[in-house]
N, C-alpha and C positions, 0 to 999 in steps of 0.2 A: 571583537568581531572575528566571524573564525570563516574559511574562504571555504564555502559547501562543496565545489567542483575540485576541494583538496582530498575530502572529507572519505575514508575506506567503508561508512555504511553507506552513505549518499550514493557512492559508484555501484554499490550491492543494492540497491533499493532500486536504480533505474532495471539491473538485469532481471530483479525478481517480478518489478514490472512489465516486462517484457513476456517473461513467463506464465503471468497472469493472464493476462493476452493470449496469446498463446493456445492455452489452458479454454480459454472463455470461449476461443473462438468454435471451439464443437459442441458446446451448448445444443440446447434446442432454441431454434428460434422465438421460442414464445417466453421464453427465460432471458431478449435482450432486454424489456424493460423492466425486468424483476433483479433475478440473480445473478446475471452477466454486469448488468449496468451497478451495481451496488459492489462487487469486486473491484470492478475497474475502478470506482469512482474513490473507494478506501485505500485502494493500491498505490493511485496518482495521490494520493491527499499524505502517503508516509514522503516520497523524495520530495512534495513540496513542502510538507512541516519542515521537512529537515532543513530545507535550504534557507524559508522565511526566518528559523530561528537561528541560523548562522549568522542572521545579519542583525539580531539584537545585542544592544548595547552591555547586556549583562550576559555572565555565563547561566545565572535564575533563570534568567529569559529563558537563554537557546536550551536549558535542559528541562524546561517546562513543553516549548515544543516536541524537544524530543519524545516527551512521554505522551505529547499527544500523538504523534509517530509508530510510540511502542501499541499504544491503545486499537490503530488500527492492525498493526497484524495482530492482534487477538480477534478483531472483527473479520480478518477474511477467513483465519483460523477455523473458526465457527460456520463462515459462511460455506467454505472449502467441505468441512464435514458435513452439513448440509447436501451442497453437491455430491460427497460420496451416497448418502443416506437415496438421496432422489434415483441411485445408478446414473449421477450426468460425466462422472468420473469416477477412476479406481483410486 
């Protein structure tokens, strides 16, 4: 079991959440229940992967979350380009 609030991606994960945030919040409004709400919702789902598989009993476990963690920054990835693509960001 490995302690997540030790963890130097987990601490990187909350700020780049933040940023997300951030990021989201000059949207257009009509993009909160599209593509604002599917950032945010990928962004919070990597520091919570990370921390649910800190707390499995195997390191299979916690590096099986982890890759579910890696999977979504390739979804905001994507989503982010997108957002460049629409002019909602540079």
């Amino acid at each position: 079991m490995h302690r997540f609030k030790e963890l130097q991606v987990w601490k990187s994960s909350r700020i780049f959440c933040k940023s997300i945030y951030e990021i989201t919040a000059s949207f257009p409004n009509e993009e909160k229940f599209g593509l604002v709400s599917q950032l945010r919702r990928a962004n919070v789902s990597i520091a919570s992967n990370i921390a649910e598989g800190a707390f499995r009993r195997s390191n299979k476990d916690f590096y099986r979350f982890l890759e579910i963690a890696i999977g979504s920054t390739y979804e905001i990835k994507t989503q982010l380009l997108i957002a460049t693509d629409l002019d909602f960001m540079n």
